[in-house]
C-alpha distance (Angstrom), angle and dihedral (degrees) to the residues before:
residue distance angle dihedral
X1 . . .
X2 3.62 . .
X3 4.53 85.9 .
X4 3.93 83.6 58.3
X5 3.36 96.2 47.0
X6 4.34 97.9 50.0
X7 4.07 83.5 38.2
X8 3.93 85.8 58.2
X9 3.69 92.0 39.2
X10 4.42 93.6 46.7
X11 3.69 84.9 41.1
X12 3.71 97.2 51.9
X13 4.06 97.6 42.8
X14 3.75 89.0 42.7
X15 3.80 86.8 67.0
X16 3.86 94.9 23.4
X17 3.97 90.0 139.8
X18 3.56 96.3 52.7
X19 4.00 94.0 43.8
X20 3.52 92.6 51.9
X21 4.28 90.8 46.4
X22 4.13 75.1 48.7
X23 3.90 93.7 55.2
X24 3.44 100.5 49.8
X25 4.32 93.0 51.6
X26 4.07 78.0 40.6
X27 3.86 82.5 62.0
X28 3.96 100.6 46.9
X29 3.90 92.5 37.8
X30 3.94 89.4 61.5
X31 3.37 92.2 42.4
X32 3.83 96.4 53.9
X33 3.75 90.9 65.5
X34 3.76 96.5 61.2
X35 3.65 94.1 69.1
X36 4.00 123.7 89.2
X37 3.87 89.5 -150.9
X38 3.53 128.9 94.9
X39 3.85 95.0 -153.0
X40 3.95 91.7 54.6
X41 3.73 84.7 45.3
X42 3.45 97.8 62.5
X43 3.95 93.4 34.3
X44 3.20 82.1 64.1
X45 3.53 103.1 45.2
X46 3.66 86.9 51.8
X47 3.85 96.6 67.0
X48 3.20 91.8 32.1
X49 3.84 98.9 59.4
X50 4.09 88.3 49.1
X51 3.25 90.2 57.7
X52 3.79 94.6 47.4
X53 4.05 93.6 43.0
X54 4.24 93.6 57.1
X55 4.49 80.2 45.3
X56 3.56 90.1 61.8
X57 3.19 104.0 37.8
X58 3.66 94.8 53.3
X59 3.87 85.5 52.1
X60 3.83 86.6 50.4
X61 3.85 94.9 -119.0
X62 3.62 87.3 142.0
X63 4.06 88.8 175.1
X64 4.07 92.8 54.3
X65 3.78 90.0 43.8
X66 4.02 95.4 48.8
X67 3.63 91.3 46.9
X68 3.98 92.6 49.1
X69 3.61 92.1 52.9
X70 3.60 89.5 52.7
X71 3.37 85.3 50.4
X72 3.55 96.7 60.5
X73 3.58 91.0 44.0
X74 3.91 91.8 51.8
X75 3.64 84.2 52.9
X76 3.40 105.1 55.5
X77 4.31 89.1 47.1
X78 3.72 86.8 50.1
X79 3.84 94.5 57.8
X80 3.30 93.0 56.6
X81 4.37 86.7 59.1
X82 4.07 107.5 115.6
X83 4.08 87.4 27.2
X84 3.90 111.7 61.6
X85 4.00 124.5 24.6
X86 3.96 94.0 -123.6
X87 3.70 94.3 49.6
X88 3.97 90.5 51.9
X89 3.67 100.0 47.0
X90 3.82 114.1 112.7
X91 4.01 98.6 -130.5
X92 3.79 80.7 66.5
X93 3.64 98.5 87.6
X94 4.04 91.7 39.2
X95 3.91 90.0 59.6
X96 3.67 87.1 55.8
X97 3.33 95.3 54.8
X98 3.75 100.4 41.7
X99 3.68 85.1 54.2
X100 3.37 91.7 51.9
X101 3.88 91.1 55.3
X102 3.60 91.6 46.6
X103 3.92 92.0 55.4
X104 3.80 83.3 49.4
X105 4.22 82.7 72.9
X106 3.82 91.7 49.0
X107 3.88 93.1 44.6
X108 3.96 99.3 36.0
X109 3.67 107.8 137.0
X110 4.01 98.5 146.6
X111 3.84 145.1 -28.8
X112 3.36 86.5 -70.2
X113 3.65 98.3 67.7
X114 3.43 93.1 64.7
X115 3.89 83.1 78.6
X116 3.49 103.0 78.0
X117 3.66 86.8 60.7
X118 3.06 105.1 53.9
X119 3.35 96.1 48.6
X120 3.84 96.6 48.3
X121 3.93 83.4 62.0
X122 3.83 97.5 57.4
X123 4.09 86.9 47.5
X124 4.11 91.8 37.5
X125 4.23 76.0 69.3
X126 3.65 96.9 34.5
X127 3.52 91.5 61.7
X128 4.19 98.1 38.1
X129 3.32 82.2 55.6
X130 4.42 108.2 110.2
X131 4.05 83.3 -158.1
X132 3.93 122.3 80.2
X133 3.65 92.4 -152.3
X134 3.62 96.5 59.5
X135 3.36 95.1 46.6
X136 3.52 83.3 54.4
X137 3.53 92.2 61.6
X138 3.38 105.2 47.6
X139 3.61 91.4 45.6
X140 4.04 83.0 80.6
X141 3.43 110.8 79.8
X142 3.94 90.8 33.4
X143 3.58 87.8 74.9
X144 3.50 100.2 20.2
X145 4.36 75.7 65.6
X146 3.85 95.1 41.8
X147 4.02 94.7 49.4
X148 4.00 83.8 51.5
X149 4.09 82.3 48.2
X150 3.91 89.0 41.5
X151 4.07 95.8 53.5
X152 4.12 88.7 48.9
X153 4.05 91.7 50.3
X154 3.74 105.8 37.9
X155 3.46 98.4 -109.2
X156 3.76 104.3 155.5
X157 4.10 91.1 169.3
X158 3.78 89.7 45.1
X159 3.84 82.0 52.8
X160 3.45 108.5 50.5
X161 4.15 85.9 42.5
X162 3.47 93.5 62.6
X163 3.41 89.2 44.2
X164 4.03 90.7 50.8
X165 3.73 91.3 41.6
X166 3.85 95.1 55.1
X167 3.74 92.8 45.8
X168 3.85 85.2 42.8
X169 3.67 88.3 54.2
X170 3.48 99.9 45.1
X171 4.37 87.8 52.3
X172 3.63 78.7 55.5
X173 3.18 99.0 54.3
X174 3.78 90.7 48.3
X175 4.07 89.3 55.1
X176 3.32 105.4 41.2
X177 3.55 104.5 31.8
X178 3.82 116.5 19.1
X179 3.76 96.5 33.2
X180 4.27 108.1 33.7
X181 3.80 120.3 38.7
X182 3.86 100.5 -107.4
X183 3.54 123.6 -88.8
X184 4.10 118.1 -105.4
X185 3.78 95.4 -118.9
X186 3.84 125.5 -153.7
X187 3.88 122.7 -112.7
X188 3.73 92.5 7.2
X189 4.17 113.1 -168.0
């Protein structure tokens, strides 16, 4: 036990920079969840993802950090959804997630970079998604896929976010759905 533990401990100093970068988008990530508003959703998203792209880059997880910046660029574009014509039109989230795969080819280091991708897709239609709920959803297996990515790189912020998020989402869950009658929600898919 006590071998795990100063692994964990070398590990984590080793990278200290990068964990701490990691904490604070752990922070914002959780956070994001807690809201019943797809605007502060992807607000937070946004910050959140900027945070998380400079984390994995400074672990060199090239794939994670790729995929976050698209992430934050995907966010910003799907803000704009309801307000200008090119922001609202349905291919939108498909580019992002073809662009995603293609950055897959540029970032490829093993199987396991395939991950990010994958999971970018499921939250590419979380967040297009005009109801809270479903983003909720499919909000899942994105991290359920990133805290499989997380383990593999050493990402002990990326872990415990995950970990937060999912717990965050299932609190959400419990408020929004299990405990209130839903919301009616505007412009619904």
């Amino acid at each position: 036990m006590q071998v795990i533990l100063d692994s964990f401990i070398a590990s984590f100093t080793e990278n200290l920079t990068a964990q701490i970068v990691g904490m604070v988008a752990l922070l914002i990530n959780v956070l994001s969840y807690q809201f019943n508003e797809r605007k502060k959703i992807l607000t937070m998203q946004f910050f959140s993802g900027a945070f998380f792209t400079l984390h994995y880059f400074l672990l060199g997880a090239y794939a994670g950090a790729v995929t976050n910046l698209l992430s934050v660029l995907r966010a910003l574009c799907f803000s704009y959804r309801g307000k200008h014509k090119w922001a609202s039109h349905p291919a939108l989230p498909i580019f992002f997630v073809v662009l995603s795969a293609v950055s897959t080819f540029f970032t490829y280091q093993n199987l396991l970079s395939i991950v990010p991708t994958v999971a970018f897709t499921f939250n590419s239609v979380a967040l297009w998604s005009n109801r809270p709920r479903t983003t909720r959803i499919f909000t899942i297996p994105n991290n359920s896929l990133f805290l499989i990515y997380n383990i593999a790189n050493a990402s002990y912020s990326g872990i415990i976010s995950d970990t937060f998020v999912l717990i965050s989402l299932l609190i959400a869950f419990v408020r929004f759905d299990i405990l209130k009658k839903p919301i009616k929600e505007k412009n619904a898919d």
